[in-house]
Structure formats: structure tokens, C-alpha cells
C-alpha positions in Angstrom: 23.6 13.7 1.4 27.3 13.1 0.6 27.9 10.4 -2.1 30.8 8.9 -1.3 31.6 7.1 -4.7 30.6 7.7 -8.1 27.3 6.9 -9.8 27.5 3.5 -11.3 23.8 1.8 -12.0 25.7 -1.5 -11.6 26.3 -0.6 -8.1 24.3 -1.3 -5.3 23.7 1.7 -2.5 24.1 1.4 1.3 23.1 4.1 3.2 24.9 5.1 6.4 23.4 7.8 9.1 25.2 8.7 12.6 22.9 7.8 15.6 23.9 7.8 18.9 20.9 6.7 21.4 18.0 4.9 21.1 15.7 8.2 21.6 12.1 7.6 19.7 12.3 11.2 18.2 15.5 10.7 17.3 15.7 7.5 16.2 12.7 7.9 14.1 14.3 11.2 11.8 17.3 9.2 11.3 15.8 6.5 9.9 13.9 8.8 7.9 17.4 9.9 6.6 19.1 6.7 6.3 16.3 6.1 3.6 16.3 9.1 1.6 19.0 8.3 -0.5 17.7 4.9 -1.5 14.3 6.7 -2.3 12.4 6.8 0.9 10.2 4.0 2.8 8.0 4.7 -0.4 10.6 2.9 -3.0 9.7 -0.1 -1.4 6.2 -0.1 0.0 3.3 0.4 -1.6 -0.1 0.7 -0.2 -2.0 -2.3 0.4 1.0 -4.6 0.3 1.6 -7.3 3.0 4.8 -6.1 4.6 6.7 -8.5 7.1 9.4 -6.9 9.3 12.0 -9.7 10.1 13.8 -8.4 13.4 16.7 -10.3 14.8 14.8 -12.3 18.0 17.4 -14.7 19.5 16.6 -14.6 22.6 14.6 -13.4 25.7 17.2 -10.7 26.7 16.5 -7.0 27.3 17.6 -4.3 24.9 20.4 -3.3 26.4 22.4 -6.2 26.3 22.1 -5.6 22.8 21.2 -9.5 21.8 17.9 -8.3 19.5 17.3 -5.8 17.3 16.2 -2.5 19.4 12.7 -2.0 19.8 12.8 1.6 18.7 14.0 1.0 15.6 11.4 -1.7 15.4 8.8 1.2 16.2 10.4 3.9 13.6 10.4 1.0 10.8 6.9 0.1 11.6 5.6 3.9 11.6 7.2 4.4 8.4 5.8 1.3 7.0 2.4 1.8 8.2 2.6 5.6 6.8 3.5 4.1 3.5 0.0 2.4 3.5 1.9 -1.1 4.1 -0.4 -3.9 6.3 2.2 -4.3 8.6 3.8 -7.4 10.3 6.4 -8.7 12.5 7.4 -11.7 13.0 11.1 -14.5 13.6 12.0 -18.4 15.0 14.1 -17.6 17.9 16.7 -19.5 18.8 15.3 -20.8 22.5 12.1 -19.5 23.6 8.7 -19.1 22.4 8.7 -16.6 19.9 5.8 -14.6 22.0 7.8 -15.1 25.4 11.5 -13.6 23.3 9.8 -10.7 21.9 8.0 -9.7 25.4 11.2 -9.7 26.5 12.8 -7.6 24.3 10.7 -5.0 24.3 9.6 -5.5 20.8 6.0 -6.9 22.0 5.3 -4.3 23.6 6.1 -1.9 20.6 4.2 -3.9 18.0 0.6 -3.3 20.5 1.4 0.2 20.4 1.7 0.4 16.8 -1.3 -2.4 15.9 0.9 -3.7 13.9 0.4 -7.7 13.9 2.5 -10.1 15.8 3.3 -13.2 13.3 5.4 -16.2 15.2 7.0 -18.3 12.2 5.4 -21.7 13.2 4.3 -23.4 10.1 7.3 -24.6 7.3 6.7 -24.9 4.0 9.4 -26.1 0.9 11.2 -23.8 -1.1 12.7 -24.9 -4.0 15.8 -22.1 -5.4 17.3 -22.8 -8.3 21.0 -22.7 -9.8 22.5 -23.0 -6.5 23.8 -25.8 -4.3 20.9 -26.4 -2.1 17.6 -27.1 -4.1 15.3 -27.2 -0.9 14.6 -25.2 2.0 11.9 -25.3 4.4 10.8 -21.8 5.8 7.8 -20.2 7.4 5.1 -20.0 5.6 4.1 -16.8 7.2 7.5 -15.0 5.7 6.2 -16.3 2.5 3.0 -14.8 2.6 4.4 -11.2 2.7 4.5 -9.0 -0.3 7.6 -7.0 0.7 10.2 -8.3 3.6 12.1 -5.8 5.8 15.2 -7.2 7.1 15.9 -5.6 10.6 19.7 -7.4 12.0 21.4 -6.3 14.6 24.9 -6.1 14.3 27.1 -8.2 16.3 29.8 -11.1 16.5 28.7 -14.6 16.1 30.8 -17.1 17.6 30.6 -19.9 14.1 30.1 -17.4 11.4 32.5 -14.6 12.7 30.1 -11.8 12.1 26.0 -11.4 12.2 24.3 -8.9 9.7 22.5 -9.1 7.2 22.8 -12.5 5.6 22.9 -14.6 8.9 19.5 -12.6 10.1 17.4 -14.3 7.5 18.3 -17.6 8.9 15.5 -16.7 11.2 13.1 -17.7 8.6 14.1 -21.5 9.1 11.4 -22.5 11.7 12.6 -23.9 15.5 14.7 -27.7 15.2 14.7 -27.1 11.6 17.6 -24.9 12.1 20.1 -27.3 13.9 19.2 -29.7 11.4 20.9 -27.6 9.2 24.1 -27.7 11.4 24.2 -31.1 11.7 23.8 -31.3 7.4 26.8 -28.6 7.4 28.8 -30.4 10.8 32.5 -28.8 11.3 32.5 -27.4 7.0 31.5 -23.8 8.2 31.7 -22.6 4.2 29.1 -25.2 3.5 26.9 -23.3 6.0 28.2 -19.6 4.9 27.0 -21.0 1.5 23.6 -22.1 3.0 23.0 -18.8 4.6 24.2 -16.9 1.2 21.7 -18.9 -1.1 18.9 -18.9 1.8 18.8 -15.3 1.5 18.8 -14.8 -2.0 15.8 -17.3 -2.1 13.8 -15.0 0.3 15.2 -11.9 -1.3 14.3 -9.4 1.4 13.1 -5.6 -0.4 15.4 -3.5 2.4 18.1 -4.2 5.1 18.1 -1.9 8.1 21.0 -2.5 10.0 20.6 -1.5 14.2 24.5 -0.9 14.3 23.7 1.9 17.3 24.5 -0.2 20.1 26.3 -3.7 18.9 28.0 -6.5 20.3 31.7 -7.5 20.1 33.2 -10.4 21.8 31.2 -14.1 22.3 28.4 -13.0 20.0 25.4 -13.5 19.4 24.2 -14.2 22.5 26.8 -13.8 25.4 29.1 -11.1 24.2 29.6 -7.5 25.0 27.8 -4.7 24.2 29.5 -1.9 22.2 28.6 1.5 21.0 29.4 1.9 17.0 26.4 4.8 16.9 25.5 4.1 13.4 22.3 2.8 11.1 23.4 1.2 7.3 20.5 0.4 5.0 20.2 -1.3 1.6 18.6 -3.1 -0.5 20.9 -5.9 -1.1 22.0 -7.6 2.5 25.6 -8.7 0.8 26.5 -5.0 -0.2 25.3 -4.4 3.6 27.4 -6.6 4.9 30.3 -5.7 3.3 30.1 -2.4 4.5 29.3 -4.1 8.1 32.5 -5.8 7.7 34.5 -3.0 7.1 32.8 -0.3 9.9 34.0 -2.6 12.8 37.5 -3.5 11.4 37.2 -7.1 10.4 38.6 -9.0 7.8 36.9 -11.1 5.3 38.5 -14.0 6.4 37.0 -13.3 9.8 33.7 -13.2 8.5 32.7 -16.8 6.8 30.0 -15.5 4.9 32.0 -12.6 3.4 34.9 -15.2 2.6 32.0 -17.3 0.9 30.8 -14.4 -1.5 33.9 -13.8 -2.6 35.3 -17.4 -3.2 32.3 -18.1 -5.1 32.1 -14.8 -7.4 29.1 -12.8 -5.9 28.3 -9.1 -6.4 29.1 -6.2 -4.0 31.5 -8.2 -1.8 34.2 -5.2 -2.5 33.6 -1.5 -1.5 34.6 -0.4 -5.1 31.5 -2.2 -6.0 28.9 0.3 -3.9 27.8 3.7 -3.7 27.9 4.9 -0.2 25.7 7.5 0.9 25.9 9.7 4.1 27.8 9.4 6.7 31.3 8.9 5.6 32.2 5.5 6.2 35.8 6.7 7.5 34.5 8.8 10.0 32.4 6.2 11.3 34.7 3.2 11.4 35.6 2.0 14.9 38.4 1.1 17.0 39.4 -1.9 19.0 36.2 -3.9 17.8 36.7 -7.6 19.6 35.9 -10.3 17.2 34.7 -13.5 18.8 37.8 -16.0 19.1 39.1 -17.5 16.1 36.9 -21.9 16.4 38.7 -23.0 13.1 42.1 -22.9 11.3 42.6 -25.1 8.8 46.4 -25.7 7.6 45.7 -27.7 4.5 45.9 -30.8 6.5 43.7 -34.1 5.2 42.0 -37.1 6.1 43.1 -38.8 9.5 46.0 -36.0 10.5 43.4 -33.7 10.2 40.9 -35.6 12.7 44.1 -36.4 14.9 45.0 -32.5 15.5 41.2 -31.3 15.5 41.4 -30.6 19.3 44.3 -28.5 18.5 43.3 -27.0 15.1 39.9 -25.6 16.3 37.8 -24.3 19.3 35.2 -26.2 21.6 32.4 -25.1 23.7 33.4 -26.0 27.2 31.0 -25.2 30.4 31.4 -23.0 33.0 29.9 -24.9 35.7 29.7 -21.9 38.2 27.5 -20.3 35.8 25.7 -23.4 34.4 21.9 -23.8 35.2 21.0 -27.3 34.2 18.2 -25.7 32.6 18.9 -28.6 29.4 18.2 -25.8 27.3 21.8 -26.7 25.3 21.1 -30.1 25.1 17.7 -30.4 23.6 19.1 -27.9 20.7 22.3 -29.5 20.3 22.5 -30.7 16.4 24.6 -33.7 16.9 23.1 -34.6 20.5 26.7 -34.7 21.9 25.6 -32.9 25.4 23.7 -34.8 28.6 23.5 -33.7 32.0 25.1 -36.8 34.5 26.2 -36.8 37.9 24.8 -33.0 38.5 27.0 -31.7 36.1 27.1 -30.7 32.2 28.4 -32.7 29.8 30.0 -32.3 26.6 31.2 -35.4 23.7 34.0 -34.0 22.1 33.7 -36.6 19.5 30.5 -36.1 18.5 30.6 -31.9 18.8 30.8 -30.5 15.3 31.7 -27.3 16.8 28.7 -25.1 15.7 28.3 -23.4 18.8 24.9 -23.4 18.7 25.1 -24.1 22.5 26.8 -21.1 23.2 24.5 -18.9 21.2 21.3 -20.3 23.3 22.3 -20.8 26.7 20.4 -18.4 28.9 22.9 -18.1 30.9 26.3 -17.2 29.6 27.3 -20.5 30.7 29.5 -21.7 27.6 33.3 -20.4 26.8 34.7 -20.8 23.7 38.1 -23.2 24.6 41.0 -22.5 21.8 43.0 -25.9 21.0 46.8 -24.5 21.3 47.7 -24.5 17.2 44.4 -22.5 17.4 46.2 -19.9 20.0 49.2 -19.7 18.6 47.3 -18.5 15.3 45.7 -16.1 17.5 48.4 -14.6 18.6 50.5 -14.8 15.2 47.1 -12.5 13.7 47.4 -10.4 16.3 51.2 -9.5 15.9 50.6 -8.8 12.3 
């Protein structure tokens, strides 16, 4: 393997290995190489342990519009893990969707039969209490809890509030069903406050390994409605931040793009810098990509307070607006909506601006594709003003 930085034991490793399809044979030898230089699937499984593969399961979509984790790199993380000696599990909280109904879906059911590994819906929460941090409760399933070693499987794409899902964001999947736009609504419009949540949620649950799906990714109105895009590569680690900042950089992105990267580094945390990791395989240069679509810019923030703020917030940020062509009436958007500022009246979907906190949570669940992401015109001109620079 290449090391692509020098030996530093205060450095954190994130492993990177060129895959191109999702062939089993294939896909199963190069995660076999992603992990060697981090010590194999045997540095962190032991026989007889509980091990619970967290996959990213947002919703009921099939692989290749690349909105969950792939199912053959489910199936190569399972064989390995199962190989290891681990008692295997899988389980998530999708988004919309029962979690059985999302993971048929996917593809992922049917890999986790073949395997006999066990299928584990998060369905009962239980309070965490983390220390030292900003928030001193969470409540998370129970069933994550339970496992002796977590595997963190994201798939890496854009996400229309965050800027960027990876390996932080994915462990928001341990927050169980309406629990999670409860935890909007306690962030509303201050998307650091929930960059912060998601950074100190996933140091609580401190998942062993990250194994980033990074073959086939999305760009665009991510997570849920956005593009497919071929990046061909897997990343691994064992600390989700150092993953992510390695994520970050792959697909072109700033850190100001990315809220939780921005969030790390305002508030001091490890391995937010490249300088700060040992690389190992694949140089990262080589596998960097062009033209990567972020999702469009919901928030820009001029220093502006109090009541000029609220007056120029239509202009200043982004809203979910519906595409009525495309638009079901399934009331799939309105039952998750955090603030409940979406009804369906006179045949048609409807959206309080007022009472939106612009989380885009409706967006990311919608079935159908049936929300745009509407720029306020201060919002496009800062847009535009990025891109020329």
C-alpha cells in the first residue's frame, strides 16, 4: 500500500481503494484491501462479539439511484464480519417507511437472508446521557446499544440541510422514527446547532469502523432526490470525522459547504485538516473528482440581527417549494414535517412559510421527487458570486 503521509500515532488513518462497479467478487477483494492497512476486519472484531452494521436506509429506492448504501458492499462487510467470528447484525430508522418495507427495497433484505445475518429494525429508544458536550441527552435505539462493535456503512452523497452526508450525518440513523424531526424542530433554522448535534451524537455512539460506499454517489438535491454520480472509490476509518474530511475533499467541496465540517473546526475537534491523517492507498489526487454538484446553497447569513434578519429571511435563505406535477398527495411530507407547517387543501400541497424552519426534511422524504429547493434572490446572487470565484 502507498502511505501517503508520514507516520504520526497522533494521526488518524483513512483508507482509500479504487472500485469501479458493484461486482460481488470484486467488491468483496476491495474491501478486503481497503482494510488492510487499518489491520484487517480482525482489528476490530473479535469472535463472539455482537456486531451491528449501521447501513444508510433512507428510503425505499433501488440501488441504483444510489439513495442507500449498496447492498454488495452490505454483503462483503457482512462476510468479512461473520468470517471474523462476529454475530452479525444489521439494522437503521429510515426516514419514511417501515424499516423492513426500505430495506426490501434496497436490496439489502434480501442480502442479509443470504448471509443469515439478523435483520434488527431500531424500534425501541432508550436515554443516553454524553458528557462534556452541549447536549446531555439523546434518545437512541436500544438495539444499536446492545452491540459490542458498530460498523458504520454511509453512502456518500449531498444532503440538501447539512451540505454533505458521510460519516457523521449516517449515525443520525440511530435516533428512532419522529424522534428525529423533533430534533429539527429543537435546532429550527440554526443549522450549526444541528451540525453540533450530529458531531456529539456520533462521538456518544462511537462507531469501531466507517466504510464509506463512495462507488456510485449522489450529487445534486441529496439525499434523497438528487443525481447519481460515479466517484469509483471506498474510504474506511476508524474515526468518521477523519472520514469525512477526506470525503470533503474527494468531491471538491469546501468546508463551508459542508456544516458539519465547518462545526469541527469552529469548535476545535481532531482530524478536520488533511495534515492531520495518514492516507493509505489510492492516492487521494488521483481519485478526486471533477464538476461534483453540491446541493444549492438554503442559508447565507450576512451578519444581520434580530428583526432585519427575519425581514430578509425569504431572501437570505432557500425554501422547499412543491412541484405540483410531480406531487402525490401521498401526506407523507406533512406527517414528518418538524414544525407542522405543510397541509394538503383544495387538492393541492401546501406550504407556511412562516412556520418552515427550512430543514428540508420534506425534501429528503418525499417519495416522489416532488420538492425543489427555491433560492431567495440575496441567496442567488451569492450563488453566483461563489461560482465566479
Amino acid at each position: 500500500m502507498l502511505l501517503q503521509s508520514p507516520l504520526n500515532p497522533e494521526h488518524a488513518r483513512v483508507s482509500l481503494q479504487r472500485l469501479n462497479t458493484y461486482n460481488p467478487t470484486d467488491t468483496l477483494a476491495a474491501v478486503e484491501k481497503l482494510l488492510e492497512p487499518l489491520g484487517g476486519i480482525s482489528s476490530f472484531v473479535k469472535p463472539g462479539q455482537k456486531v451491528l452494521i449501521k447501513p444508510n436506509l433512507l428510503a425505499g429506492k433501488p440501488p441504483e439511484k444510489a439513495v442507500t448504501t449498496h447492498p454488495e458492499i452490505v454483503r462483503a462487510v457482512i462476510k468479512l464480519a461473520q468470517n471474523a467470528g462476529g454475530n452479525v447484525t444489521l439494522g437503521d430508522s429510515p426516514g419514511i417507511g417501515s424499516p423492513e418495507n426500505v430495506a426490501r427495497k434496497s436490496g439489502i433484505l434480501a442480502v442479509v437472508e443470504e448471509t443469515g445475518c439478523d435483520f434488527v429494525p431500531f424500534e425501541t429508544s432508550v436515554t443516553i446521557n454524553p458528557t462534556g458536550g452541549t447536549f446531555h441527552q439523546f434518545e437512541v435505539a436500544q438495539e444499536i446499544l446492545d452491540a459490542d462493535v458498530i460498523i458504520n456503512l454511509p453512502k456518500l452523497k449531498t444532503h440538501q440541510m447539512m451540505g454533505l452526508t458521510c460519516g457523521v450525518k449516517n449515525m443520525f440513523g440511530a435516533v428512532v422514527g419522529l424522534r428525529k424531526p423533533r430534533l429539527h424542530l429543537q435546532a429550527g433554522t440554526d443549522k450549526s446547532f444541528f451540525a453540533l448535534m450530529l458531531l456529539e451524537l456520533c462521538e456518544a455512539l462511537a462507531p469501531a469502523l466507517t466504510i464509506v460506499d463512495a462507488v456510485v454517489g449522489m450529487e445534486g438535491e441529496g439525499p434523497g432526490s438528487g443525481d447519481p454520480v460515479q466517484i469509483g472509490v471506498l474510504l474506511a476509518g476508524s474515526h468518521p470525522q477523519a472520514i469525512d474530511t477526506v470525503a470533503t475533499e474527494l468531491v471538491g467541496m469546501k468546508s463551508h459547504q459542508v456544516y458539519t465540517q465547518q462545526q469541527a473546526i469552529d469548535t476545535g475537534r481532531p482530524y478536520t485538516q488533511l495534515q492531520q491523517l495518514e492516507l493509505h492507498g489510492d492516492p487521494l489526487e488521483l481519485l478526486k473528482i471533477n464538476n461534483f454538484r453540491p446541493a444549492k446553497i438554503t442559508d447565507v447569513n450576512f451578519g444581520l440581527k434580530g428583526g432585519l434578519k427575519h425581514y430578509l429571511r425569504n431572501a437570505l435563505t432557500a425554501r422547499p417549494e412543491p412541484d405540483h406535477k410531480l406531487c402525490q398527495l401521498c401526506n407523507d411530507c406533512v406527517t414528518h414535517c418538524p414544525p407542522e407547517a405543510m397541509k394538503i387543501a383544495d387538492g393541492k400541497l401546501q406550504i407556511d412559510y412562516d412556520r418552515c424552519i427550512r430543514c428540508f426534511c420534506c425534501q429528503e422524504l418525499c417519495p416522489h421527487g416532488a420538492l425543489i429547493t427555491k433560492q431567495g434572490i440575496l441567496l442567488r446572487l451569492n450563488s453566483f458570486l461563489h461560482r465566479k470565484s
